[in-house]
LUMZA-917438 format. One record per residue (C-alpha): residue number from 1; residue in one letter; y, z, x. Coordinates in pm, 1 decimal. Example, Ala and Ser with C-alpha at 12.3 -4.5 7.8 and 13.67 -1.06 7.14 Angstrom:
1 A -450.0 780.0 1230.0
2 S -106.0 714.0 1367.0
***
This chain:
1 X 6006.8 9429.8 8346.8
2 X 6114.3 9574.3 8003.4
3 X 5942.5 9860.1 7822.6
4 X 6007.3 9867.9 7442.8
5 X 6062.7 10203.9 7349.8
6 X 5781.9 10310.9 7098.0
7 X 5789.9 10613.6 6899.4
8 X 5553.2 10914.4 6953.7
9 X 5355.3 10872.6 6591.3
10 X 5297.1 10590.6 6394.3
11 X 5523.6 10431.1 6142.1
12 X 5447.8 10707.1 5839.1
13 X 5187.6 10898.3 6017.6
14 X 5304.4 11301.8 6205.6
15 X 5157.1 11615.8 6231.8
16 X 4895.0 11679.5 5944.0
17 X 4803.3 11962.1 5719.5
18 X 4476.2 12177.3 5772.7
19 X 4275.4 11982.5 5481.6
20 X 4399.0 11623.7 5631.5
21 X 4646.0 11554.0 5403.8
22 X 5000.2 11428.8 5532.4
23 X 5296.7 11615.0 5402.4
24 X 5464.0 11475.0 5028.3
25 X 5748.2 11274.8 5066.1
26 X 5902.6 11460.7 4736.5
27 X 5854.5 11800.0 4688.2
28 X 6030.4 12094.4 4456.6
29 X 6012.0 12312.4 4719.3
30 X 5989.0 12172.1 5083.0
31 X 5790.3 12253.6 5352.1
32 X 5966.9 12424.6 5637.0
33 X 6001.8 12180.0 5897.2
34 X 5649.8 12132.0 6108.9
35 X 5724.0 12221.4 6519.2
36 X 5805.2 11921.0 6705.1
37 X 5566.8 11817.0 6925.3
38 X 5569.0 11860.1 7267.5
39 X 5307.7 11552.5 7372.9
40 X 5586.3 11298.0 7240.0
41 X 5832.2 11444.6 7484.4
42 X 5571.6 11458.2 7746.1
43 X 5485.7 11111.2 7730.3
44 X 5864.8 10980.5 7701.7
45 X 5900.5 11174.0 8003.0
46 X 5589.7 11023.7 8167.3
47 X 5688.7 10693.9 8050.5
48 X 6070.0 10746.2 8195.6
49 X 5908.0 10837.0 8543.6
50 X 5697.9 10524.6 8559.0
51 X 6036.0 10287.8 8457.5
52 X 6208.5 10395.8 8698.8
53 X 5911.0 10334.7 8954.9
54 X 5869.7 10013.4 8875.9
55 X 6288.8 9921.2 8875.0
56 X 6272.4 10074.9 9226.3
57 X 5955.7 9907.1 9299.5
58 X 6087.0 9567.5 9209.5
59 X 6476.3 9612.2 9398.8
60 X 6284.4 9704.2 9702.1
61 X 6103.6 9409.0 9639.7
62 X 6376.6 9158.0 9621.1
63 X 6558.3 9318.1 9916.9
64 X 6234.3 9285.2 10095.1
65 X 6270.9 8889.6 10010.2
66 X 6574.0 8822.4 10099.1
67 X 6540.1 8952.7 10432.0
68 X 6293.2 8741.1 10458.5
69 X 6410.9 8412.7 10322.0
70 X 6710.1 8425.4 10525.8
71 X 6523.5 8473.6 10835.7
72 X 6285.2 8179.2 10801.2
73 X 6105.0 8029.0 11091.1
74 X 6321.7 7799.4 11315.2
75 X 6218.0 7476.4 11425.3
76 X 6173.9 7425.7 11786.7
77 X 6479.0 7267.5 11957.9
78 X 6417.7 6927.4 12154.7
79 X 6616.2 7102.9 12460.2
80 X 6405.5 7359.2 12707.2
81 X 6485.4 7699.1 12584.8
82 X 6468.2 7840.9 12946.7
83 X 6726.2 7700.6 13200.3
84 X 6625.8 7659.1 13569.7
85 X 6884.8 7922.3 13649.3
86 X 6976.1 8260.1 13506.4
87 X 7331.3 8189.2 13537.8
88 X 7325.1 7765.7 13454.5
89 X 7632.0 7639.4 13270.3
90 X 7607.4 7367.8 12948.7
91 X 7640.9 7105.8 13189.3
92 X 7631.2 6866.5 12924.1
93 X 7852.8 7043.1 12678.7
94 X 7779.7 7012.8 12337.3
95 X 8152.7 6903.0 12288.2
96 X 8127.9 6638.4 12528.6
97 X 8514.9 6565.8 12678.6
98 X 8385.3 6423.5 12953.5
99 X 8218.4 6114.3 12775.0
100 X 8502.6 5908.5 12642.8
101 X 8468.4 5798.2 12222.0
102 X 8427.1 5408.1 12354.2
103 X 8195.8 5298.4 12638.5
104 X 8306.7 4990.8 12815.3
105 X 8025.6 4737.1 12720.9
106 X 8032.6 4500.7 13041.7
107 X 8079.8 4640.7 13402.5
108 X 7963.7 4395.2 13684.4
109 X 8199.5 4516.7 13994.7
110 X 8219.7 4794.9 14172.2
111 X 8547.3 5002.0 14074.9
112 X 8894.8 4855.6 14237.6
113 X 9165.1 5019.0 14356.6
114 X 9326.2 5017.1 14054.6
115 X 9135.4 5286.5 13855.2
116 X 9219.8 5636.4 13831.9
117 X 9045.5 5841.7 14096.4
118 X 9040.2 6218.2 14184.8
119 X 8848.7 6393.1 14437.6
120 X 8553.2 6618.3 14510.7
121 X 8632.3 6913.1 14599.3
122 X 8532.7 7102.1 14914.8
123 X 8243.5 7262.1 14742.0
124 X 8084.8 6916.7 14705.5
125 X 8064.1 6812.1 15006.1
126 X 7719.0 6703.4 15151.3
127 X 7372.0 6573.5 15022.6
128 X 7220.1 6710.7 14691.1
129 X 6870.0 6631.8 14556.5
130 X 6689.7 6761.7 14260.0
131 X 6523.1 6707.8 13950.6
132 X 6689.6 6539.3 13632.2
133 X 6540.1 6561.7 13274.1
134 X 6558.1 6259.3 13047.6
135 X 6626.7 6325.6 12687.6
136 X 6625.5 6006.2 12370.7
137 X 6947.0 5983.7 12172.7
138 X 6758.7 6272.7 11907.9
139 X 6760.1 6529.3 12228.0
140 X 6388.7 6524.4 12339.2
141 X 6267.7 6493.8 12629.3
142 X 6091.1 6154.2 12738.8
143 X 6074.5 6176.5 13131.2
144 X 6211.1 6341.0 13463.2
145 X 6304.9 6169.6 13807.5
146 X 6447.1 6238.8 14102.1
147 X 6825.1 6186.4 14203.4
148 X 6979.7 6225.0 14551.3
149 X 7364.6 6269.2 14569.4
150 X 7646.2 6182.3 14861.4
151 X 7993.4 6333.4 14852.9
152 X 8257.1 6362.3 15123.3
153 X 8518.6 6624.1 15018.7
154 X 8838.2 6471.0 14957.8
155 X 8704.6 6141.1 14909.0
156 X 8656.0 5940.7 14602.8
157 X 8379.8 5735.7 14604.8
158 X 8005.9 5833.8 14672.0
159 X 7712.9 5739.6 14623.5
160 X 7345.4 5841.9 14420.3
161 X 6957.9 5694.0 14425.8
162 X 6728.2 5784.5 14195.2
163 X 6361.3 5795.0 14257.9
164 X 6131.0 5720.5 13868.7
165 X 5827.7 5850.2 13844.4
166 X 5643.1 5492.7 13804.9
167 X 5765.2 5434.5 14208.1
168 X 6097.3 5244.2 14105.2
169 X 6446.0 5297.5 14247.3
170 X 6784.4 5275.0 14154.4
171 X 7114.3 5309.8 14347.4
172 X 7492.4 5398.8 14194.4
173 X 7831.7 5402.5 14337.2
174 X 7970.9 5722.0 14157.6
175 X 8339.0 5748.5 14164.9
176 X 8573.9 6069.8 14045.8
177 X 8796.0 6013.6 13797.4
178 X 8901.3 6387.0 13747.0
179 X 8849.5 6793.5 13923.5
180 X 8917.7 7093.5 13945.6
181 X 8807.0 7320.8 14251.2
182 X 8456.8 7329.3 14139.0
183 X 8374.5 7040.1 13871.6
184 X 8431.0 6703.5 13849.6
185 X 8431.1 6409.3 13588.4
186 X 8267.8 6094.9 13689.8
187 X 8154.0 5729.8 13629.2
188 X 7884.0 5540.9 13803.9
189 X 7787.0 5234.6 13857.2
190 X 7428.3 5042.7 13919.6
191 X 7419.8 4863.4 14226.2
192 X 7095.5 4802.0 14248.3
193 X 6927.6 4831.5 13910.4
194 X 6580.5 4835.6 13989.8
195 X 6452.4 4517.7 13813.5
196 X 6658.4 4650.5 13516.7
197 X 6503.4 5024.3 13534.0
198 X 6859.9 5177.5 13503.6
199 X 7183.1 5058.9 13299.4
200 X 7476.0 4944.6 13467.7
201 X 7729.7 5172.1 13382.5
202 X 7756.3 5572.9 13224.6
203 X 7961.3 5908.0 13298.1
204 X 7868.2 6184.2 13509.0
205 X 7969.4 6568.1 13524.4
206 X 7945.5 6789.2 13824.1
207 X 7943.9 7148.0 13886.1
208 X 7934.3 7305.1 14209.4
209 X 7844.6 7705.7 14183.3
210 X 7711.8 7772.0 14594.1
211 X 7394.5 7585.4 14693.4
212 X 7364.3 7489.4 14340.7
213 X 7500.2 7148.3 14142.2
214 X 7458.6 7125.9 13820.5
215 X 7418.3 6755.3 13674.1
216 X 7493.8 6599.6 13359.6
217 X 7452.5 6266.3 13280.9
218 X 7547.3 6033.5 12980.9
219 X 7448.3 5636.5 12934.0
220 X 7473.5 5442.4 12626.4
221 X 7226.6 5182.5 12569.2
222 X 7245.8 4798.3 12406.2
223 X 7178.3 4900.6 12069.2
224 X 7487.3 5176.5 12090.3
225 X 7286.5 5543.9 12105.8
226 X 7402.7 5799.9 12373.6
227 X 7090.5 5945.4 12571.6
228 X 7165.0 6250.4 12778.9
229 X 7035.3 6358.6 13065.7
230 X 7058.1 6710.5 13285.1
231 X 6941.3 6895.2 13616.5
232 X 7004.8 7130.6 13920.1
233 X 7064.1 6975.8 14218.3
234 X 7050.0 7188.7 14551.1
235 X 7225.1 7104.7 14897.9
236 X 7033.5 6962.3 15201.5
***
């Protein structure tokens, strides 16, 4: 805000003579100079103080704003905030190596010989059932089931059912294509479908950390989108 500076008397008006005249602008003999008045440098004092308030006021004020601008409300993510474990990796890793840039579009066998296979590893080995969360191609969530998973070490090829919430089932044949001593890269592949509950074909990545497996899971649907799902599986 700007103040324009105003003088302390009136254009043509200062300090007047006892019989309330104002002094003559021409004069043989002048006047000795009348005593400057201390109110005018009072209030340009006054008025000083109060301009720099209000430029102090109004920094504070924009600082104030700023801060708060840039520290807007953010909008809720379509992922749970809070994992099921303290310690839970990304299983489904934001930068996604594990899901290859083009799904296959038509997969009615069960892999051959042929493909390229790895192997669990040791900490793998066993039975592992848990809860998976089911999230759209956007990232929210639209349902939970159950999966059950069947590793030997060393081997392969296992094998997964999952158990939906409206009583259907689904079975894969999951089969490692890559590992390391405690994850693994993997396809599967619907052999029994579940009067078309589940899509034939998606990827699959594992990691063992103790009792604990953590599950991602990627499918791609007919009209192209990538839905995502995750979990923590537990050995029994």
């Amino acid at each position: 805000m700007n103040y324009s500076q105003q003088p302390p008397f009136a254009p043509g008006q200062g300090p007047q003579w006892q019989d309330g005249g104002y002094p003559p602008q021409y004069s043989p003999v002048p006047p000795p100079p009348p005593r400057r008045s201390s109110a005018g440098i009072v209030l340009l004092a006054v008025g000083g103080v109060v301009i720099i308030g209000l430029i102090v006021a109004i920094v504070m004020v924009f600082a104030l704003g700023g801060n708060r601008s840039g520290g807007g409300q953010v909008a809720d993510s379509p992922r749970p905030q809070e994992s099921t474990s303290e310690q839970a990796p990304d299983v489904l890793q934001d930068d996604s190596e594990w899901i290859p840039e083009e799904i296959p579009e038509d997969v009615s066998e069960t892999p051959n010989e042929e493909l390229t296979t790895g192997e669990f590893p040791g900490d793998m080995d066993g039975s592992w059932t848990g809860t998976m969360t089911q999230y759209d191609p956007d990232g929210y969530v639209v349902s939970t089931w159950n999966l059950d998973v069947h590793m030997v070490a060393g081997e392969s090829l296992g094998g997964a059912d999952l158990y939906m919430d409206n009583g259907m089932t689904c079975r894969w044949d999951i089969l490692t294509t890559s590992n390391t001593e405690d994850t693994a890269d993997l396809e599967y592949f619907t052999m029994d479908d579940g009067d078309g509950t589940c899509t034939p074909f998606g990827y699959l990545h594992f990691i063992v950390d103790g009792d604990n497996l953590y599950v991602g899971v990627a499918t791609e649907w007919d009209n192209g989108m990538i839905s995502t799902a995750d979990g923590v599986l537990t050995r029994y």
